[in-house]
N, C-alpha and C positions, 0 to 999 in steps of 0.2 A: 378179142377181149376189150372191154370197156378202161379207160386210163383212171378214171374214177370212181371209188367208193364207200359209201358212208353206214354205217351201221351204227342204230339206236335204238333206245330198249333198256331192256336187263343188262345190269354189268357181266354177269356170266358168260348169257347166252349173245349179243354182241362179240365180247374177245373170242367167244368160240369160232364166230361165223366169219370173226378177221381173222382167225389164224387158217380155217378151211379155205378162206380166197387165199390166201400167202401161197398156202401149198399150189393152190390151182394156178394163179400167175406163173411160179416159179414152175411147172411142172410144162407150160402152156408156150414158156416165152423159149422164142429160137436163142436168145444169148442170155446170156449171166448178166445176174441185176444186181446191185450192190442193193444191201437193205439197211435204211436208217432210222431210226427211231426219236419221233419230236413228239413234246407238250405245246398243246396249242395257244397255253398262256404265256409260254416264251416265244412266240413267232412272233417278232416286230422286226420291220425298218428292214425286209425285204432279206429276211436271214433265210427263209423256206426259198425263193428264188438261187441263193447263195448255195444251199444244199443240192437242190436240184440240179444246179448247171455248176458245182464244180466237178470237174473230171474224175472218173476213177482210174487205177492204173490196170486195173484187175476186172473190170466189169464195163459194157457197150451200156446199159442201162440201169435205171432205179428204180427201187420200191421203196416209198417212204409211207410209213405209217406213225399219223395224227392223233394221240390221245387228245382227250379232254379238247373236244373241236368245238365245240361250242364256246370257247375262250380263245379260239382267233378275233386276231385285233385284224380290223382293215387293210393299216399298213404290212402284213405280211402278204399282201399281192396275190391269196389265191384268187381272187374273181376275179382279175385281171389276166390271173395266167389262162384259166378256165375259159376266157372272151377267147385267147388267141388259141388255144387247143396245145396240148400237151406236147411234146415230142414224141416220136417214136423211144418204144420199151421205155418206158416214162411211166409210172402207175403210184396215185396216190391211194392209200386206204386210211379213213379218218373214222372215227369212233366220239361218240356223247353221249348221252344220257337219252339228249333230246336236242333239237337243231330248229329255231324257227324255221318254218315252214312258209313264213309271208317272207323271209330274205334273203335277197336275190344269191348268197351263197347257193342257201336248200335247191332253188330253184335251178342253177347252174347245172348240180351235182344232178338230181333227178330228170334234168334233159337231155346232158351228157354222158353219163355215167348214170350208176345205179342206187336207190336207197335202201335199205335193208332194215325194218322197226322188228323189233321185238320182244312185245309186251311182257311186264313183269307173270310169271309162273302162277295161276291160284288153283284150286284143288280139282278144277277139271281139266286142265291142262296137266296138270304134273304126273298121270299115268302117263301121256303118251312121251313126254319127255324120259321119264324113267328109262323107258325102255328103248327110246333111242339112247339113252349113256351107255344101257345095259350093252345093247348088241354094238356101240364102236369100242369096248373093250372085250368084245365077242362070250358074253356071259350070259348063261341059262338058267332060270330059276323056276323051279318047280310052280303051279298057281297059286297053292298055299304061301312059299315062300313071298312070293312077289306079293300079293296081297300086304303081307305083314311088314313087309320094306316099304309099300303105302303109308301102312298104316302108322310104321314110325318114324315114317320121314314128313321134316318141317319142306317150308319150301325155297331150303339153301341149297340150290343146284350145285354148287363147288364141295359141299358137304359128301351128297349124291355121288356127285363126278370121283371124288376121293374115295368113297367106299365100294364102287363099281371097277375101279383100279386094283384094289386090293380082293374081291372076289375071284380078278383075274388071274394072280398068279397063285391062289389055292389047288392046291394039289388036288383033285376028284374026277370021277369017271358022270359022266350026265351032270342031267341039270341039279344045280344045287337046293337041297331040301330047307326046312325052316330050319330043324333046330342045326345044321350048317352055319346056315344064315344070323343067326340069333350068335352063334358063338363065334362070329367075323365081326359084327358090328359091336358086341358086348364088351367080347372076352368074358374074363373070369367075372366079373362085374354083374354081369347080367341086366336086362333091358329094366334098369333100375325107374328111371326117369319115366317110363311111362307106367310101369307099375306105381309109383308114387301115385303118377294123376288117375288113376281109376281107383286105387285108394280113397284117392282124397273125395274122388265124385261118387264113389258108395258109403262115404263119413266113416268111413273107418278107421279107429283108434290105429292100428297100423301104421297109418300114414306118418305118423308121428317121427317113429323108430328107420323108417325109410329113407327122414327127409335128413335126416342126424348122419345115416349112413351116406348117403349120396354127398355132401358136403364135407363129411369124412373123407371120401374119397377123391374130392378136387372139384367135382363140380361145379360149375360159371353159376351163383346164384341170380344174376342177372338174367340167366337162361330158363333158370328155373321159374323163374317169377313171371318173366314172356309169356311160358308157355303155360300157367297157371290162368293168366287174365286171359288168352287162346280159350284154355276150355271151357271158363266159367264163361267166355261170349256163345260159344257154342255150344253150350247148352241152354243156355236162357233163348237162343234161337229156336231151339228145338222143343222148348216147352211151352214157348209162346205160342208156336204156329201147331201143335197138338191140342192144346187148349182151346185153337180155334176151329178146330175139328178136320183138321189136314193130316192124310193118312202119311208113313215111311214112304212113299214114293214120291208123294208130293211136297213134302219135307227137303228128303232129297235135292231135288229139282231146285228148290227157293233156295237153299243154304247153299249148295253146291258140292253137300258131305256127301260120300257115298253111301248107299242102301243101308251096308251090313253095319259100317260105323254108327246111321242114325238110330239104326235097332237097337243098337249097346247102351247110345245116349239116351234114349227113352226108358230105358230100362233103369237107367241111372238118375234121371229128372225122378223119378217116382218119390226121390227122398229128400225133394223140395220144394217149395213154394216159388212162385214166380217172383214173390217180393224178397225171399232171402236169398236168392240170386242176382237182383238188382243191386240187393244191400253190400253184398260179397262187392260186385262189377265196384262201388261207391271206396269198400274199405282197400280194395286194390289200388285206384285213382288217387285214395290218400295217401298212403304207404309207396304208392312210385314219385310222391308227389316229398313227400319227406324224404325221401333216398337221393333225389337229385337236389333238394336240397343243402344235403350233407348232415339232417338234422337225425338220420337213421341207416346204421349198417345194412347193408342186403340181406343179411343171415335174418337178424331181427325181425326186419316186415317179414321173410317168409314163414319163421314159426310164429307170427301173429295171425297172418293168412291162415295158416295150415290148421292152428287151435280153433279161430273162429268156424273155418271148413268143416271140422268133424263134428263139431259141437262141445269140446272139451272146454274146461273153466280156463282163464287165463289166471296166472300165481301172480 
């Protein structure tokens, strides 16, 4: 086994792939490792040296793992330790965002030890990630189902990882069906949130009564509002590149939405102009733009959003 290791990328998908080396050192190593846990904004004046070589009474070796490593300071002596090579059962595991790559740390770790990136999630990766969450909490979903867990999942992998958990210890024989599915992630609730945005992207008065319930109910109107300026980009994607005479598949391809969702969203573009879609992109810009201001509640922009969206008068 390699004594070093760096993993960058996603917050998620990083801490996942530190905690899978954790198990595999600990599983690997002939003796018992004491494991410590540092911020790499407090390693100064040779405190990581201090951790590493003071003794344990109960463990031959260490595993220390490095949050936030891209906030090592100099003086805490990893490249220095790295020049002279680790000890035996000695394994650092360090974690960032991102780690220059021109200095001489990155370069240390990458010749001696190993780097591990892993680029943020976007909508063509997140099938296959899915379903590796699915199957390390050994869960089976119908192709219906799974489709629909696509299709109303953002791309918060800890969200995912959280409701993959909970599929787990449902009581059922086989693979679990949609409307299964739909009443694990709902509940009683029901998949309010995206019924809202297909409301809203067929202008229908509806939406209205939907968005009053959902906020009734607790929902993050920050969440809401995300995920509104989400659709309204991805549709204006989809009616641009139709308008220039690119078929569902080639659509596809450039957005990176899937087939059956671009079919929906054409279907939905039919009850707009390309301009009253820019206009919406424009009134969202100002409405997130007066919210972080403090000059506008969250609740408000979203029924100003939502009136303008269906075409109702504002009172």
């Amino acid at each position: 086994m390699k004594g070093i290791y760096l993993f960058t990328g996603d917050s998620f998908l990083r801490e996942r792939a530190l905690q899978r080396k954790t198990i595999e050192i600990r599983k690997n190593s002939p003796t018992e490792l004491q494991e410590d846990h540092l911020d790499g904004e407090e390693l100064r004046g040779g405190r990581l040296l201090e951790e590493l070589f003071t003794p344990s009474l109960f463990a031959a070796g260490k595993l220390i793992l490095i949050r936030r490593a891209d906030k090592l300071h100099e003086s805490a002596g990893l490249v220095g330790l790295l020049e002279r090579g680790l000890p035996q059962f000695f394994f650092i595991l360090l974690t960032a965002e991102k780690l220059d790559r021109r200095g001489k740390l990155y370069k240390l770790i990458a010749e001696r030890g190993a780097v591990e990136d892993y680029p943020k999630p976007d909508r063509r990766s997140l099938p296959k990630l899915i379903k590796e969450l699915l199957q390390e909490h050994e869960v089976k979903l119908t192709p219906d189902a799974f489709r629909y867990l696509l299709e109303t999942s953002d791309l918060d992998l800890q969200r995912i990882a959280n409701e993959a958990e909970k599929f787990s210890i449902y009581p059922h024989q086989g693979p679990l069906g949609i409307e299964e599915l739909k009443e694990l992630i709902f509940g009683a609730r029901g998949p309010g949130i995206f019924r809202f945005l297909d409301e809203l992207s067929e202008r229908r008065p509806g939406a209205l009564a939907n968005l009053r319930e959902l906020l009734g109910e607790g929902e993050d109107p920050n969440r809401i509002f995300f995920m509104i300026a989400g659709q309204v980009r991805a549709l204006l994607a989809v009616k641009s590149l139709a308008g220039e005479g690119h078929n569902l598949k080639e659509i596809a391809a450039q957005t990176g939405q899937y087939p059956w969702l671009v079919k929906k969203r054409l279907a939905q573009v039919r009850g707009f102009s390309e301009e009253e879609l820019i206009e919406l992109l424009y009134l969202l810009q100002e409405e997130d733009a007066k919210i972080k201001r403090g000059a506008e509640e969250p609740e408000a922009a979203l029924y100003r959003v939502a009136l303008h969206f269906t075409g109702a008068s504002v009172a």
